[in-house]
C-alpha positions as CSV (number, residue, x, y, z in Angstrom):
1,X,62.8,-77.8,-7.4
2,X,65.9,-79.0,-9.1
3,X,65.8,-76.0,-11.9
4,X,66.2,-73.8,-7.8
5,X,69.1,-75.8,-6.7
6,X,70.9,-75.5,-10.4
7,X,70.0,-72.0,-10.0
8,X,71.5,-71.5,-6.4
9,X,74.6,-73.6,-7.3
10,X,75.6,-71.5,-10.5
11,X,74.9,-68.7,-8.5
12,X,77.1,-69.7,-5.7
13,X,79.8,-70.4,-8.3
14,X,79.8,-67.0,-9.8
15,X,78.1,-68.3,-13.0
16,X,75.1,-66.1,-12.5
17,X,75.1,-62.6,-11.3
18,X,71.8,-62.2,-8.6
19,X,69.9,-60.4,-11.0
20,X,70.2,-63.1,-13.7
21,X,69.4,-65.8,-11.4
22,X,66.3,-64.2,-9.3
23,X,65.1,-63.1,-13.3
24,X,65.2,-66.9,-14.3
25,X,64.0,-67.8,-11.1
26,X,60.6,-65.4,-11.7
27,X,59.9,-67.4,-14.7
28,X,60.4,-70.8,-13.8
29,X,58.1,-69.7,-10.9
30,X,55.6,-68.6,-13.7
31,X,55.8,-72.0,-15.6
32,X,54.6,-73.7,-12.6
33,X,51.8,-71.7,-11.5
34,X,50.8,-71.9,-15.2
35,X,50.8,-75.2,-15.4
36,X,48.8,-76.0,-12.0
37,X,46.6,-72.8,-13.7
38,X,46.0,-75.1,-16.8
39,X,45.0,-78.0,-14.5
40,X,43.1,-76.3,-11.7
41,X,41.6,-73.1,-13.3
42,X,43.0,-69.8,-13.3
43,X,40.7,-68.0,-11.8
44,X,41.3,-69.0,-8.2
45,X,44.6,-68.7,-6.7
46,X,43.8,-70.3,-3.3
47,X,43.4,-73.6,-5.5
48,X,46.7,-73.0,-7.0
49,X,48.5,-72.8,-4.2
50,X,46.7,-75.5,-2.5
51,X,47.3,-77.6,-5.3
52,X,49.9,-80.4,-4.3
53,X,52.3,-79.7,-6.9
54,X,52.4,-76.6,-6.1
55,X,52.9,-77.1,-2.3
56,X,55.4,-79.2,-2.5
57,X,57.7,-77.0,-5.2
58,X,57.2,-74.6,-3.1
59,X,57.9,-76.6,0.7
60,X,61.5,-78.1,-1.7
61,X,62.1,-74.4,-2.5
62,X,62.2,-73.0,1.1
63,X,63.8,-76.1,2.5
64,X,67.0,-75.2,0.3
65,X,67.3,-71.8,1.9
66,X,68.7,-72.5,5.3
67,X,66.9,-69.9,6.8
68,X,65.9,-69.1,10.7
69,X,62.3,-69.5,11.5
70,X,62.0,-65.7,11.5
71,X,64.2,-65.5,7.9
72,X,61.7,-68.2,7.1
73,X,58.9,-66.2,7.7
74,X,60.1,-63.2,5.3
75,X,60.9,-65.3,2.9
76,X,57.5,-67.1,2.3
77,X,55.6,-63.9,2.9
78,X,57.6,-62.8,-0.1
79,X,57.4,-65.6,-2.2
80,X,53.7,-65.8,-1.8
81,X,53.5,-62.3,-2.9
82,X,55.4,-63.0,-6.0
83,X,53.4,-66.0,-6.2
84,X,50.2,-63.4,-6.8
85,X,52.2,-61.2,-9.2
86,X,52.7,-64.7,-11.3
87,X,49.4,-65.7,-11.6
88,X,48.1,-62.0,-12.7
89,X,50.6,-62.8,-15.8
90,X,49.3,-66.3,-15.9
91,X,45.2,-65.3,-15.8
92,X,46.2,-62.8,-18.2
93,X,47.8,-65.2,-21.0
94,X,45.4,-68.1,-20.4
95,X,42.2,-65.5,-20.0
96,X,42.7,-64.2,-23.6
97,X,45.1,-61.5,-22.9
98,X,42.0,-58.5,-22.9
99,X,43.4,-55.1,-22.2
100,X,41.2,-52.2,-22.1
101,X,42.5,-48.5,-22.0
102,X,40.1,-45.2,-20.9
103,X,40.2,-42.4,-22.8
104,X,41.6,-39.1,-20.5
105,X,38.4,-37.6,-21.4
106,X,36.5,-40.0,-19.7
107,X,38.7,-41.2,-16.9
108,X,38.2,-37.7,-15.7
109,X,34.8,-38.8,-14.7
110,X,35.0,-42.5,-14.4
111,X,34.4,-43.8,-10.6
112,X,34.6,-41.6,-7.8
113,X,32.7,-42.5,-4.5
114,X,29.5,-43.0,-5.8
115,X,30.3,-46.1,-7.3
116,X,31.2,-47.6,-3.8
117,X,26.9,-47.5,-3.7
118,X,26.7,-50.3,-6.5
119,X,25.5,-53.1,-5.5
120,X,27.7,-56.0,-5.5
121,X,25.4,-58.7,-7.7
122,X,26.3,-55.9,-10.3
123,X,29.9,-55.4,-10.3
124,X,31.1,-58.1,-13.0
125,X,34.0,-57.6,-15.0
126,X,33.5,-57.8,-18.7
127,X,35.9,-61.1,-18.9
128,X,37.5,-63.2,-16.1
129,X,40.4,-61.7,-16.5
130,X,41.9,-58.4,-17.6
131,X,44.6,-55.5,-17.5
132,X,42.8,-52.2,-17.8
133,X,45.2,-49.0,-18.3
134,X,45.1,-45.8,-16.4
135,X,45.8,-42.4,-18.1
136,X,47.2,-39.6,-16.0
137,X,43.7,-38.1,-15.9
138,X,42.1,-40.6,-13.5
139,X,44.5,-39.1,-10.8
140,X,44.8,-43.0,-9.5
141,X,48.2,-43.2,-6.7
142,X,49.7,-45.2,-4.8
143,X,51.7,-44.3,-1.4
144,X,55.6,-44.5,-1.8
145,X,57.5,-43.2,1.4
146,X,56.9,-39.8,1.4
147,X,55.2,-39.4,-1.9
148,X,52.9,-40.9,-4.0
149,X,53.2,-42.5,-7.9
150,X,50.4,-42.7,-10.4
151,X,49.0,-45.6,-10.9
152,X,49.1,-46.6,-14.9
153,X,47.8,-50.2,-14.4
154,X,44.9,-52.6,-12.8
155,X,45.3,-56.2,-13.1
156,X,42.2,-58.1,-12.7
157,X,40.7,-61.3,-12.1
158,X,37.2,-62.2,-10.9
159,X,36.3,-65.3,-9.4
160,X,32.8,-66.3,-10.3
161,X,30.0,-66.6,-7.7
162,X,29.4,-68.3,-5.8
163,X,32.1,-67.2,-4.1
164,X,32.2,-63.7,-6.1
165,X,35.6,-62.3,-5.7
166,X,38.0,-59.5,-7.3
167,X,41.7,-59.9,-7.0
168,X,43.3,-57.1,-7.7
169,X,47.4,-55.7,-8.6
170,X,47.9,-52.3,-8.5
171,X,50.8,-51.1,-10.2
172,X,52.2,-47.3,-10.1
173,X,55.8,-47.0,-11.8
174,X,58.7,-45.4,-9.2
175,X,61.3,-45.2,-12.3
176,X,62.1,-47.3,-15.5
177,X,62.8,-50.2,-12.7
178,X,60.8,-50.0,-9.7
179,X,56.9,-49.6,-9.4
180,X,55.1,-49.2,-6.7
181,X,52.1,-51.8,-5.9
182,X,48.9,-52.8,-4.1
183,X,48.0,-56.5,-4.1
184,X,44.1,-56.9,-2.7
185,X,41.5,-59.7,-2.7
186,X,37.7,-59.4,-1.0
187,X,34.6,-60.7,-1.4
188,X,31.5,-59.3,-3.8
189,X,29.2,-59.9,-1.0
190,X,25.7,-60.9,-2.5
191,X,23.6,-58.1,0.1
192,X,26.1,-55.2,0.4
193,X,27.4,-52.6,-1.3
194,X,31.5,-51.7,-2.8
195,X,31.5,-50.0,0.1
196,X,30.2,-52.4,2.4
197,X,32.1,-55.5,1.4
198,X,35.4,-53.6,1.8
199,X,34.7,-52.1,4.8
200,X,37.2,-54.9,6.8
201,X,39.6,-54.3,4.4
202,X,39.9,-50.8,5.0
203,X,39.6,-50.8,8.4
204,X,42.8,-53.3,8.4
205,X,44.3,-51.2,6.3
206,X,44.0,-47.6,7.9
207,X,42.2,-44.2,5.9
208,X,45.6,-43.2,4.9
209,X,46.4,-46.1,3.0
210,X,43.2,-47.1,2.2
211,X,41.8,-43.9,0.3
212,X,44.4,-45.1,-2.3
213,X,43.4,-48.2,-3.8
214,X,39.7,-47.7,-3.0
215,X,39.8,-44.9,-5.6
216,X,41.1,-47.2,-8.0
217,X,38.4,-50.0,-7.0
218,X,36.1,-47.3,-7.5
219,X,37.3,-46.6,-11.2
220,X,37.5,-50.2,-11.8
221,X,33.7,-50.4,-10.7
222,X,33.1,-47.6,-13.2
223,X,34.9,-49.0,-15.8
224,X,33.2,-52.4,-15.3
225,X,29.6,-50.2,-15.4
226,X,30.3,-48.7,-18.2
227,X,30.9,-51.6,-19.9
228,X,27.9,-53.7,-18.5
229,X,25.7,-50.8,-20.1
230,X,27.0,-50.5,-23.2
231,X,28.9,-47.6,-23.2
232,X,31.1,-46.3,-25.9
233,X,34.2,-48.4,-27.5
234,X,36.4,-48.9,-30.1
235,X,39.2,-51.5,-30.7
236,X,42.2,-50.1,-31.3
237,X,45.0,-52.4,-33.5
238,X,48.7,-51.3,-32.4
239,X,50.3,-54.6,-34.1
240,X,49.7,-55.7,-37.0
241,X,51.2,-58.7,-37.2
242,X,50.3,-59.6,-33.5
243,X,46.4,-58.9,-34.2
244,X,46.8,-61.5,-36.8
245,X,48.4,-63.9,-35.3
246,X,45.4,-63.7,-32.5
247,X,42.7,-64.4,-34.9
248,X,44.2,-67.3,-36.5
249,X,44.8,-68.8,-32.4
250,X,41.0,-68.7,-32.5
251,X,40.6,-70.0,-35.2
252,X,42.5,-73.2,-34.5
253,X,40.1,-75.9,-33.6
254,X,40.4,-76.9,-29.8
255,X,42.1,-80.4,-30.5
256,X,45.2,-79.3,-32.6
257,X,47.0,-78.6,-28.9
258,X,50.6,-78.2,-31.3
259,X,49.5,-76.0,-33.4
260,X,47.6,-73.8,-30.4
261,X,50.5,-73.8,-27.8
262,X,52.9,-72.3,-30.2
263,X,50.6,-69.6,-31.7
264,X,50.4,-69.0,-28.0
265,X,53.5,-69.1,-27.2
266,X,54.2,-66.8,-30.1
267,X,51.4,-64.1,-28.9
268,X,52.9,-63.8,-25.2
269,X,56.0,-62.6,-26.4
270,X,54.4,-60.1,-28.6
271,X,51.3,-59.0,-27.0
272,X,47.7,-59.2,-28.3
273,X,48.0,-56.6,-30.7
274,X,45.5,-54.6,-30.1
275,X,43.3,-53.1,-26.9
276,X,40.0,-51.9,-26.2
277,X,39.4,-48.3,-25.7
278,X,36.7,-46.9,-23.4
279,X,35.5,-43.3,-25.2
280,X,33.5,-40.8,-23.7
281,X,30.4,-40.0,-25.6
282,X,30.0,-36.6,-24.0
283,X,33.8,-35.5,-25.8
284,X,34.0,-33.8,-28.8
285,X,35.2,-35.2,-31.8
């Protein structure tokens, strides 16, 4: 891409510190997955990244590296994974931008491992795609060396059948700059259980690992349950101006493509404005 090579040369000059330039970098990475998203869907990532603009960007990009075969390697392994972080931001702007939070009273009892005995058929998310908050309560973590974080986000996106899939992006903060994170994909088999259809994945993974994230695909299940039967909820506005700005986006009829890309542009930089919460009925008021 030229915007790389501009990138790598003012970097090489001393115009650019690294940080500045791998920061610009991240989002001219993000423009193009969104616009392959806008054109292919953004539900699927394995059409995005077999899309040929896409490829192509992304052949250009490692060409310019000068890497060995084995620095090669690395470096696409990484930029695919950054590639996935991406399109969770992407899914999330183009899917609505529908964040959902649980109460602590309820994530106390949300999940656990008897949701891993749902059936798949009924595990559906409420939207496509969506970021759904963790309080402290849930006691979701992720391993980092020695220790582990608590995990204070989910990113979601569910491919509809009939190739039923959940791509998930764990994310459990180290400090005010690093967070810790879990990247999975797998398959909502049609005949088997949560359980079941992760059973390869866990295996690859190992029990130590594993037990992690499975809780939080269990609490993602639950949260997804509760949802599917009704339970409890309450929109809560944090923005004012932002919540606004939201409903006159949907109001906008589908053709005035202007008007609807800035109010757009104008609601990613502030948020939707509000979130759904997830109360327990059983908590006192």
């Amino acid at each position: 891409m030229e915007v790389q090579r501009a990138l790598n040369r003012d970097f090489q000059q001393g115009l650019l510190t690294r940080d500045e330039c791998m920061f610009t970098g991240h989002f001219v990475f993000r423009i193009l997955i969104e616009r392959v998203a806008r054109r292919v869907g953004h539900t699927r990532i394995e059409d995005i990244l077999a899309d040929a603009e896409f490829h192509a960007a992304f052949v250009a990009n490692a060409d310019q590296q000068g890497l060995s075969p084995r620095q090669a390697l690395a470096w696409t392994e990484s930029a695919l994974s950054n590639a996935r972080r991406e399109w969770h931001f992407v899914a999330q702007d183009l899917g609505g931008q529908h964040h959902f939070t649980v109460s602590p009273a309820l994530a106390a009892r949300l999940g656990g491992p008897s949701t891993g005995k749902l059936p798949c058929p009924t595990l559906r998310l409420p939207v496509p795609a969506l970021l759904l908050r963790v309080p402290p309560e849930a006691g979701l973590r992720l391993p980092h060396e020695r220790q582990s974080m608590a995990v204070t986000e989910i990113y979601a996106v569910e491919t509809a059948p009939p190739r039923h899939r959940w791509h998930l992006w764990l994310c459990a903060p180290i400090d005010s700059k690093l967070v810790a994170t879990e990247y999975l994909q797998f398959d909502l088999s049609p005949q088997a259980t949560l359980d079941g259809t992760t059973a390869d994945l866990r295996r690859q993974h190992g029990p130590r690992s594993s037990r992690y994230w499975m809780n939080c695909c269990y609490f993602l299940a639950g949260a997804a349950r509760y949802l599917a039967e009704g339970g409890p909820r309450q929109e809560v506005c944090y923005d004012e101006a932002a919540y606004e700005l939201g409903r006159q986006l949907e109001a906008l009829p589908p053709d005035a493509h202007a008007k609807r890309a800035e109010f757009a542009e104008r609601l990613r930089r502030s948020g939707p404005g509000y979130y759904t919460l997830l109360t327990d009925p059983l908590a006192s008021h």
